[in-house]
C-alpha positions, 0 to 999 in steps of 0.5 A: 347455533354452536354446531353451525358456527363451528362447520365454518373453515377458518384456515384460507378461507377468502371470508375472513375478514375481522368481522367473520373472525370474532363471529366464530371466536364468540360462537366457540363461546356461549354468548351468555357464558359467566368467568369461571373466576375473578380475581383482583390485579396486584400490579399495573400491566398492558392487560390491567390497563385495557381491562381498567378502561373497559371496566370504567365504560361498564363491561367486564372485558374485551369478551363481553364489549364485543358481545354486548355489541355485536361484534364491534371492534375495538379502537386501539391505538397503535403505538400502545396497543390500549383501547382507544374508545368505547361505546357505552351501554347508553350509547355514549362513548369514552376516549381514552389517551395513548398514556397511561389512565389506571393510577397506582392507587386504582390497580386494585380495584380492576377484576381480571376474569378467568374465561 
């Protein structure tokens, strides 16, 4: 399926749409592909914070809630860029605030995985 995937054009092509897009972008990746590492986050960030919220739902990261579900997109809000909702593996969903929900006491405990 790698090879098929990759034959697609990306540049000016009139089907790309954010669907198609993150299809490609999981097929340059193997869908059962394992970080390469982990390690712990040591100060709250943007990135700590998603990652917080994903991790709280179930997923590892962004990468594995799109895989898992299929090229779902993720709700973000605007003002914040942080994940919004997400659908959990049991098909129930978290809302999340536009503020901030990883405590400092909680930093430590989200993983970032090295891709």
């Amino acid at each position: 399926m790698g090879a098929v995937c990759s034959e697609l054009p990306l540049l000016k092509s009139p089907f790309n749409t954010t669907k198609n897009i993150l299809w490609r972008m999981s097929c340059t990746t193997d869908n059962n592909s394992k970080p390469k590492s982990m390690s712990r986050a040591k100060g709250w960030s943007a990135e700590v914070e998603n990652l917080f919220r994903f991790q709280e739902a179930g997923y590892r990261d962004e990468l594995e809630y799109i895989q898992v579900k299929q090229g779902a997109l993720v709700d973000k809000w605007p003002e914040t860029g942080f994940v919004k909702k997400l659908q959990r593996r049991d098909n129930t969903f978290y809302y999340y605030s536009k503020k901030r929900e990883c405590q400092d006491r909680d930093v430590h405990k989200v993983k970032v995985y090295a891709h």
